[in-house]
N, C-alpha and C positions, 0 to 999 in steps of 0.2 A: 504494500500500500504506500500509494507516496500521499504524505500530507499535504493540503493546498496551501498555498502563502494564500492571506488576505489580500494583499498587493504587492507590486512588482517590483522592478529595482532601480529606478531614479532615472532611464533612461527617456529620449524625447519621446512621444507619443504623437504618432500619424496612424489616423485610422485606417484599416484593409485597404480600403479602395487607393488612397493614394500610397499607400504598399506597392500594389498591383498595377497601380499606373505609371509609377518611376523606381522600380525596385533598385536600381544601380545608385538612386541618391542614397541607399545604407551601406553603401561600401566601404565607406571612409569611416565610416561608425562602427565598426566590425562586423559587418553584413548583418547587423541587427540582432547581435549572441547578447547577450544581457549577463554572460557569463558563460568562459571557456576555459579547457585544460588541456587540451590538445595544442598542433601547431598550428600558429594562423595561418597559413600556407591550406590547412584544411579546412579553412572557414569557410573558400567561397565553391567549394563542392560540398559541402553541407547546408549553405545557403541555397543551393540549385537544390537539392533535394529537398529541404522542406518546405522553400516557397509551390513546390507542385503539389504540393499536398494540400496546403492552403488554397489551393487554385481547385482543386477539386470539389474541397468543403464549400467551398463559393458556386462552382458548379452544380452543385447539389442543393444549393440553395438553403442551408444551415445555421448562414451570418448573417450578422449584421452589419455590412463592413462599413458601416455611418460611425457607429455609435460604438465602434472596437476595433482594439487593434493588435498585432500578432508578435510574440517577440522569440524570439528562440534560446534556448541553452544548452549549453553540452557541460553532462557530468560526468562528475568519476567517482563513483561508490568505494564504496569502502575495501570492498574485495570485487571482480567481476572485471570486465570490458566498462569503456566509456561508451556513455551512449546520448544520442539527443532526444530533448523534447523541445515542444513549440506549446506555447499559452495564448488561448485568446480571453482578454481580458478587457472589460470594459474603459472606455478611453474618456468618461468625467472622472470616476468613483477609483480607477486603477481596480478594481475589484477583479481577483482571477476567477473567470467564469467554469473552463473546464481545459483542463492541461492533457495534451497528445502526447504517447512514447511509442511514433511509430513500431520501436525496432529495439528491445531489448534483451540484452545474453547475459543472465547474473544467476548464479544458481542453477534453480530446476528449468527457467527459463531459457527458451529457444526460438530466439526470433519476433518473441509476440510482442504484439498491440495492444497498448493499456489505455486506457482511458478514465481518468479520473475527472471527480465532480463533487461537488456538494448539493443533498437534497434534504428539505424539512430538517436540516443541522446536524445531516449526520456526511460522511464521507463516504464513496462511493466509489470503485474499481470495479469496470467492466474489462474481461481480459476478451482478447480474440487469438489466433493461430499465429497471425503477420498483419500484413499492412493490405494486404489485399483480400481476404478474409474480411476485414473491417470493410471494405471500401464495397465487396460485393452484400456485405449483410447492410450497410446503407441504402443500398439500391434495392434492394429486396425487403426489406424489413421497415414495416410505417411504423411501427413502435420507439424503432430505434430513430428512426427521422424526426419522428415527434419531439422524443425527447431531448433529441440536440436542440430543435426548434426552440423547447421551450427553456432549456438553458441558455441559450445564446441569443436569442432575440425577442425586443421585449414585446411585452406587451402596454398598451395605455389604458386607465381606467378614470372616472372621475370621479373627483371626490369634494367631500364640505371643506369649509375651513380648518373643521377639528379631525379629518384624516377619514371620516366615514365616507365609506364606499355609496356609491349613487349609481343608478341603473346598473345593477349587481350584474346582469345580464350581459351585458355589454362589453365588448373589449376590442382595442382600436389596432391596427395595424402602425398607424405614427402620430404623433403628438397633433397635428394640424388634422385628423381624422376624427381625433377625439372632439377637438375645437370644434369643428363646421358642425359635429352631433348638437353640442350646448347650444350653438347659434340656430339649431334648428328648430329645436326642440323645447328648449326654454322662454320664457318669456323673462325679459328684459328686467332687473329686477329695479332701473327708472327707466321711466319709459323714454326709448329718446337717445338715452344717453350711450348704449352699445356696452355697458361696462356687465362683468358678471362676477363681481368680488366675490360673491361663495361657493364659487367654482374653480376647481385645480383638475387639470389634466395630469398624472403621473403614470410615469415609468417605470417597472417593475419586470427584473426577471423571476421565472416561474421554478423558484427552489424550493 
């Protein structure tokens, strides 16, 4: 079991998308390791490897890549092979949402894909066979797409000024979703005036 950090480790924050849109501006920053022990000479072939990975989880439609962003680490245990993972972690809160080990050999371990998380406050390790094992049970598996879903991207809800939930039913795909609902739906609480002071749209992931 790996323990999740609350948050990450002081480095700049660019969300997925501009990741994936200019991935060579992390070069000079150590291809975006957040922490290495290897030689850096290995960095930027382990850079190529895990940004495909993240380029998949994207393709699969799992992220958020507004609202998060992806950082990589390579460890070295205590006995075993070094090995990498990649976190995606919320990009206000630095909050780690749920950390990937495509590829690790320590012990009884051979190859597999772990996958940790946090749910309703406890920790959480999903193991698979490899990295492709994982990538074909995403494709096959609504369970499992679900629940990356609802780890990784949020949802909106609305609420009073004192944090109570409002049309409990309801839940937004993004903050201006939630918005145009209240402006539909509500009436003006002066008339006129457009304001809705006892109204909060919030964002929440689904731990």
């Amino acid at each position: 079991m790996v323990y999740l950090l609350e948050e990450t480790m002081g480095k700049q924050k660019r969300s997925i998308r501009e990741f994936l849109e200019n991935p060579s501006s992390f070069i000079e920053d150590s291809y975006n390791f957040h922490d290495y022990f290897c030689d850096f000479k290995a960095l930027e072939r382990k850079f190529k490897n895990l940004t495909s990975k993240v380029k998949f989880l994207v393709k699969m439609d799992v992220l958020d890549i507004d609202n998060s962003y992806v950082w990589f680490k390579n460890n070295k245990p205590a006995w075993g092979r070094q090995y990498d993972t990649f976190g995606i972690s919320d990009i206000n809160t630095e909050e780690l949402l749920v950390l990937f080990t495509p590829n690790r050999i320590q012990d009884v371990y051979e190859n597999q894909c772990f996958i940790d998380y946090k749910q309703n406050g406890f920790d959480y390790e999903d193991v698979f066979e490899n990295w492709t094992d994982f990538k074909n049970s995403l494709k096959t598996d609504d369970d499992l797409k679900n629940l990356l879903k609802k780890l990784l991207i949020k949802k909106y809800v609305i609420e009073d000024w004192a944090g109570n939930s409002l049309f409990t039913e309801k839940e937004f795909e993004t903050y201006e979703d939630g918005w145009e609902f209240v402006h539909e739906n509500v009436k003006e609480e002066y008339e006129g005036d457009g304001t809705y002071d006892d109204y909060y749209v919030m964002g929440y992931y689904i731990h």
